[in-house]
Each structure stands twice: as structure tokens, then as C-alpha cells.
DRENPASE-272755 format. One record per residue (C-alpha): residue number from 0; residue in one letter; x, y negated, z negated. Coordinates in nm, 3 decimals, padded with zeros to 5 digits. Each point is the difference from the previous one (the first is absolute). Example, Ala and Ser with C-alpha at 12.3 -4.5 7.8 and 13.67 -1.06 7.14 Angstrom:
BEGIN
 resi resn      xx      yy      zz
    0    a  01.230  00.450 -00.780
    1    s  00.137 -00.344  00.066
// end
This chain:
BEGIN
 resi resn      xx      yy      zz
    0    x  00.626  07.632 -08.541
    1    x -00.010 -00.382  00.079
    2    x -00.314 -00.175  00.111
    3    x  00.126 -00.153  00.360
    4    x -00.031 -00.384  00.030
    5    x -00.296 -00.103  00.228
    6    x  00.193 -00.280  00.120
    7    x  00.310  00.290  00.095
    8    x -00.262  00.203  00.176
    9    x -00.175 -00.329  00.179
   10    x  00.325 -00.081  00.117
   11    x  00.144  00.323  00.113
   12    x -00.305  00.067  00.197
   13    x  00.007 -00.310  00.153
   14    x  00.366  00.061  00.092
   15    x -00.106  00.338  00.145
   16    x -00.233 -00.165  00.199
   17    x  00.232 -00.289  00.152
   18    x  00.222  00.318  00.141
   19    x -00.279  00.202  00.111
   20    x -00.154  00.126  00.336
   21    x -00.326 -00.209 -00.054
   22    x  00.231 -00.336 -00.019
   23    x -00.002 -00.133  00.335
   24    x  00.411 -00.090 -00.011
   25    x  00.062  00.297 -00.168
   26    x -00.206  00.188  00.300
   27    x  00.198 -00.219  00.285
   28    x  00.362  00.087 -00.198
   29    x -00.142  00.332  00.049
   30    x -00.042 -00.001  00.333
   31    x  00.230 -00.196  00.146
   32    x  00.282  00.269 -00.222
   33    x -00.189  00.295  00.232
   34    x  00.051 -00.186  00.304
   35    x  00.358 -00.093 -00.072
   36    x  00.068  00.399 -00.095
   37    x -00.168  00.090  00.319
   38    x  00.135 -00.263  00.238
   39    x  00.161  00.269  00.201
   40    x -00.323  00.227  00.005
   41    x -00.205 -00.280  00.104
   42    x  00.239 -00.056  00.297
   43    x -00.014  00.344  00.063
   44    x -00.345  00.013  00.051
   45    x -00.040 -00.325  00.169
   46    x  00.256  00.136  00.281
   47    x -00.177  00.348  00.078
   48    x -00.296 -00.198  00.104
   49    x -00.224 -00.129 -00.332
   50    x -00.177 -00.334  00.069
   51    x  00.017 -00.291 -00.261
   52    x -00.339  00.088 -00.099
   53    x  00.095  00.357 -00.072
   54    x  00.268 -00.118 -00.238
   55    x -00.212 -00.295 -00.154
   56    x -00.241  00.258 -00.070
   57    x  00.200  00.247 -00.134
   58    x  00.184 -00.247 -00.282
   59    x -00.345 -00.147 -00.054
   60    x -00.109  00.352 -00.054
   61    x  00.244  00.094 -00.242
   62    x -00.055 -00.338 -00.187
   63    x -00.379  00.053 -00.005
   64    x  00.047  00.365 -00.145
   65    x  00.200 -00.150 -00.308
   66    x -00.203 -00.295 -00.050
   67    x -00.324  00.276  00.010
   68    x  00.247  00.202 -00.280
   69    x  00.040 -00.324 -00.196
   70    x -00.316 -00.086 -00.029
   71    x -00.137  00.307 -00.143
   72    x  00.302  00.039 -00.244
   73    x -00.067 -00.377 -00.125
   74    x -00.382  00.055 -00.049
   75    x  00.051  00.309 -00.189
   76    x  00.304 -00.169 -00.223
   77    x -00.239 -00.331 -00.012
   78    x -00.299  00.199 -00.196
   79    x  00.254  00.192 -00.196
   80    x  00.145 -00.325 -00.093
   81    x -00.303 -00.155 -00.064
   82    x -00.080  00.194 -00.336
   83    x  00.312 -00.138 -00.146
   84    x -00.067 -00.358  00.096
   85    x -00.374  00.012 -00.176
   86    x  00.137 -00.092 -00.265
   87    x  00.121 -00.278  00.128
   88    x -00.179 -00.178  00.225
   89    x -00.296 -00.191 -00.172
   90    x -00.378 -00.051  00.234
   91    x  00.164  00.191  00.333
   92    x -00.012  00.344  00.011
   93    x  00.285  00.169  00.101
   94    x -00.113  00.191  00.259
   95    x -00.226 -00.234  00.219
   96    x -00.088  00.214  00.334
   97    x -00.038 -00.396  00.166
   98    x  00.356 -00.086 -00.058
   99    x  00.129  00.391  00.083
  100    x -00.201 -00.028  00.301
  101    x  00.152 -00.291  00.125
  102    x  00.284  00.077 -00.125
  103    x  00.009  00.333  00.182
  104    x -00.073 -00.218  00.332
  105    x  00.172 -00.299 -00.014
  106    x  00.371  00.129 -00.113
  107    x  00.043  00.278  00.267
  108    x -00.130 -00.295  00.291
  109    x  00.287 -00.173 -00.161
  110    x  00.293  00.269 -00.018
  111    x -00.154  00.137  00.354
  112    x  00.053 -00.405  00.160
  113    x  00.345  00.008 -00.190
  114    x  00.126  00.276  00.222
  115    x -00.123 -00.134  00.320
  116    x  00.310 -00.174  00.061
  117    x  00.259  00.291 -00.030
  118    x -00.226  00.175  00.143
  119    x -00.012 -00.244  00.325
  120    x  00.390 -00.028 -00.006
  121    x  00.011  00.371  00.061
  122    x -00.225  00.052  00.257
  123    x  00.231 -00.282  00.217
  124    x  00.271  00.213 -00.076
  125    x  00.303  00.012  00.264
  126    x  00.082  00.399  00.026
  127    x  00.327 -00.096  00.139
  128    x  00.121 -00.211 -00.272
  129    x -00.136  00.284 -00.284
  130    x  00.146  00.295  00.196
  131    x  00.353 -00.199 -00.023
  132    x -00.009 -00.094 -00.350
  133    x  00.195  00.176 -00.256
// end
């Protein structure tokens, strides 16, 4: 069995990463895909008597639950990852609870501020013009 390339791993991860749930774009493309599939069930909603906070909480909800999912899945894959980059990194250790920590705070701020946005656009929703369209 080949030895896989460190650079080939580096770089695969970091393309997993750029794609991800814990990317803030990849997050917003995320939701602002839900909110396009459920255009119509947004409407819906909105016209039997949901306020714009109820929907702005509900998307915000949803987003929150997957960032929470995210998180946990990239912590776990970051110390499992971490004993195949010891031998790599040289005076940093690979799995620094400083830079996890922060990282584990800062990123889902980020990908939770990314949705705010769709998230705002569907809670001033029209359910007229989503109950119409096809």
C-alpha cells in the first residue's frame, strides 16, 4: 500500500473544509438552497398567521442546529487530524486547546452572521407572491 502525500492530504482537507458547514459561504449557500426549496412553505406559514419573528427564528433555528452539528464534527475530525500533522508541524503542537477554543467560537459567530441575511429576506416574505409561484 502507498504512503499518501502530506501535501495530497493538506490539500484535500483543506478543500473539504472550503465546502463545509463550518465555512461561513458554504453555511449561507446552505441556507439560502433551504429557503429557496421551501419558498412555498414559508409562504404557507406566513399566510395562516406566523409573524416575521416566528419565521426568522425558525431558519435561524435550523441554521444554529447545523452550525452546533458542525462544530462538534470539526473538533472531533481536528484532534483526529492532528496526530497525522505531528509530524509535521515543527514548535506548535497540533492540538492547541487556545486555537480550538477560539476556533470553536469564532467560526460558528461567523457562519451564524452569514445566515442572517437569508434569514431576514424570509421573514419579509410576501405570502401572496410565494403561494403564486410555480
Amino acid at each position: 500500500m502507498r504512503k499518501a502525500d502530506p501535501v495530497c492530504v493538506i490539500n484535500a482537507a483543506l478543500a473539504k473544509r472550503l465546502f463545509s458547514n463550518e465555512n461561513p459561504l458554504g453555511k449561507r449557500l446552505q441556507t439560502v438552497t433551504f429557503l429557496n426549496r421551501n419558498y412555498r412553505e414559508i409562504g404557507v406559514r406566513m399566510a395562516l398567521g406566523a409573524s416575521p419573528g416566528n419565521v426568522l427564528a425558525w431558519v435561524l433555528g435550523r441554521a444554529g442546529r447545523m452550525i452546533a452539528w458542525g462544530v462538534a464534527i470539526g473538533l472531533v475530525g481536528a484532534a483526529a487530524f492532528s496526530l497525522l500533522l505531528r509530524s509535521l508541524l515543527y514548535g506548535v503542537a497540533p492540538a492547541d486547546p487556545l486555537v480550538l477554543a477560539t476556533l470553536a467560537v469564532f467560526l460558528p459567530l461567523v457562519a451564524f452572521a452569514s445566515t442572517l441575511a437569508p434569514a431576514w429576506r424570509a421573514s419579509r416574505l410576501n405570502p401572496t407572491q410565494a403561494l403564486q409561484q410555480e
